[in-house]
C-alpha positions, 0 to 999 in steps of 0.5 A: 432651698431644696431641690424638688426631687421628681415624682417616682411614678413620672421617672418609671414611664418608658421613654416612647411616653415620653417621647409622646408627651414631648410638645410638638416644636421639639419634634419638627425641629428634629425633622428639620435638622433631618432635612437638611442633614439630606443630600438634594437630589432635585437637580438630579431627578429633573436632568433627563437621562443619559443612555451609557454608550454599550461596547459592540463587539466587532462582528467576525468574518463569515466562515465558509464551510469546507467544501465536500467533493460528491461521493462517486457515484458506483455502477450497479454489481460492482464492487470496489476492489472486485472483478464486474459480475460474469453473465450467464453466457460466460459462466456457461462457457468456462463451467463447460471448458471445466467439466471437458478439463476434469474430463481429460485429466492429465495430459501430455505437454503437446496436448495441454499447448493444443488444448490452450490454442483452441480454446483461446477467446481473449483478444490479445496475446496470452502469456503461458505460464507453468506452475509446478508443487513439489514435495520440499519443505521451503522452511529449510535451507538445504531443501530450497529450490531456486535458480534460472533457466535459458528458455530455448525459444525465449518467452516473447518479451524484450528484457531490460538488461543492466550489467554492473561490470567494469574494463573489459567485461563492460565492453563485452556486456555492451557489445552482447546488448545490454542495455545499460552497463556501468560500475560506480556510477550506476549505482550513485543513481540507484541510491540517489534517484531510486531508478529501477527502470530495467528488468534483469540486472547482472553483476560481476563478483568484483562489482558485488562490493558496490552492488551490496549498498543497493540491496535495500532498493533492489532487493523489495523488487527482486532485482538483486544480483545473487549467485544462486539466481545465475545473476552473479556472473561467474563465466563469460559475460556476454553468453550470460548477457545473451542468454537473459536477453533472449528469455532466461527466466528466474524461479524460486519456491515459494511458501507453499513449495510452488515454482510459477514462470512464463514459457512463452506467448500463446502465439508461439507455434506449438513445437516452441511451446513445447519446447520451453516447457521441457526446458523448464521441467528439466531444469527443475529436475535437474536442482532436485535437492538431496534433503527432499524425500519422497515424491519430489514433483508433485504435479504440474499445471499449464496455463495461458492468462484467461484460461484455466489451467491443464494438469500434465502428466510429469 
């Protein structure tokens, strides 16, 4: 027998028609297989929840700000670094002493020392000092000026003396009174402890090859034993140990061709004064060198620690 064969217009209609048209069994069957296919979440959505422990990081240590020291507190009119402010009685004195200086104009050495002691108003000691501006040029070697000179009445201040000398001379820089004489030793604490606790040091030329290790520390601070200072000791130890023990002073010239050295204390009577300030001069005249042209000492002030300075008459 021959199968029948489906209609044509049955086999066109889409498939959701048929869907459709299917019995309703068929489809909740489906869904059931659907339902069971589905995992059970009853026991799950009933259990009450547990809240997931949360990681607390350790709290740090407080940190203490760093302490700021209080700013110091500045008096009024002064400034760091500068003098405190003059009153108007004190600008009227030193206008006055000025105008009577530039008055006078140069003087002589005896008046320029009286001048100083009657207008003295500092309470202590004064030291007088002499500058000098000669006509060198301090650039070339052949105009410099620079030695020491043996002040007759000294300059009123004790002077530390130290003596590199050895065997005999050693024994007469300490008899003359040096202060601390000694060879090999003295400098080992020079270089080790980087002591300069004296003034002057002297030298004789069979020390120098010890004394030139310590030009790095003795040199900065003008203590280096140099022949053309008078510090290198040619003649007699103990003359040359007396004559800077009692105020033999050292002068170089500086960049702009000036010489400044203390003469003494304003204590000094005027005729010692007086007398180490020529002393100077002419120990100044004296090294005039041979290259220096034309007008050699320019000019010549004399001063004391809080006065303004007196120009004198060369």
């Amino acid at each position: 027998m021959a199968k029948k064969q489906p209609d044509k217009a049955e086999a066109a209609k889409p498939e959701k028609e048929k869907a459709a048209a299917a019995p309703a069994g068929a489809t909740g069957a489906k869904a059931e297989a659907k339902d069971k296919r589905k995992p059970t979440r009853a026991k799950a959505d009933t259990a009450p929840a547990q809240p997931a422990p949360q990681k607390t990081a350790p709290t740090p240590p407080p940190v203490e700000a760093p302490s700021v020291p209080p700013e110091p507190t500045r008096k009024k009119g002064k400034a760091p670094g500068s003098a405190p402010p003059r009153g108007k009685k004190l600008k009227a004195q030193l206008a006055a002493l000025k105008q009577k200086i530039r008055k006078m104009g140069p003087v002589s050495v005896r008046q320029a020392v009286q001048f100083l002691k009657e207008n003295k108003r500092a309470k202590f000691d004064e030291t007088v000092e002499i500058h000098m501006c000669l006509g060198i040029d301090p650039k070339q070697s052949d105009q410099m000026v620079r030695g020491a000179v043996a002040l007759p009445h000294g300059i009123g201040k004790s002077v530390r003396l130290l003596v590199f000398a050895q065997g005999e001379n050693a024994v007469k820089a300490k008899e003359a009174g040096a202060d601390f004489v000694g060879g090999e030793e003295l400098a080992k604490k020079i270089q080790s402890e980087n002591w300069t606790d004296f003034d002057v040091a002297l030298a004789t030329p069979d020390m120098m090859g010890v004394v030139g290790r310590l030009g790095k520390i003795l040199g900065p601070r003008g203590l280096m034993p140099t022949p053309k200072a008078g510090t290198v000791i040619t003649g007699d130890v103990a003359a040359a140990v007396r004559e800077f023990k009692a105020g033999k002073v050292e002068y170089r010239a500086d960049a702009g061709a000036n010489v400044h050295a203390p003469v003494g204390k304003l204590s000094f009577d005027a005729d010692k004064l007086v007398g180490n300030i020529n002393a100077f001069i002419e120990q100044i005249k004296a090294v005039k060198p041979a290259a220096a042209k034309g007008n050699y000492i320019k000019s010549i002030t004399v001063s004391a620690s809080m006065s303004p300075g007196i120009p004198v008459s060369a």
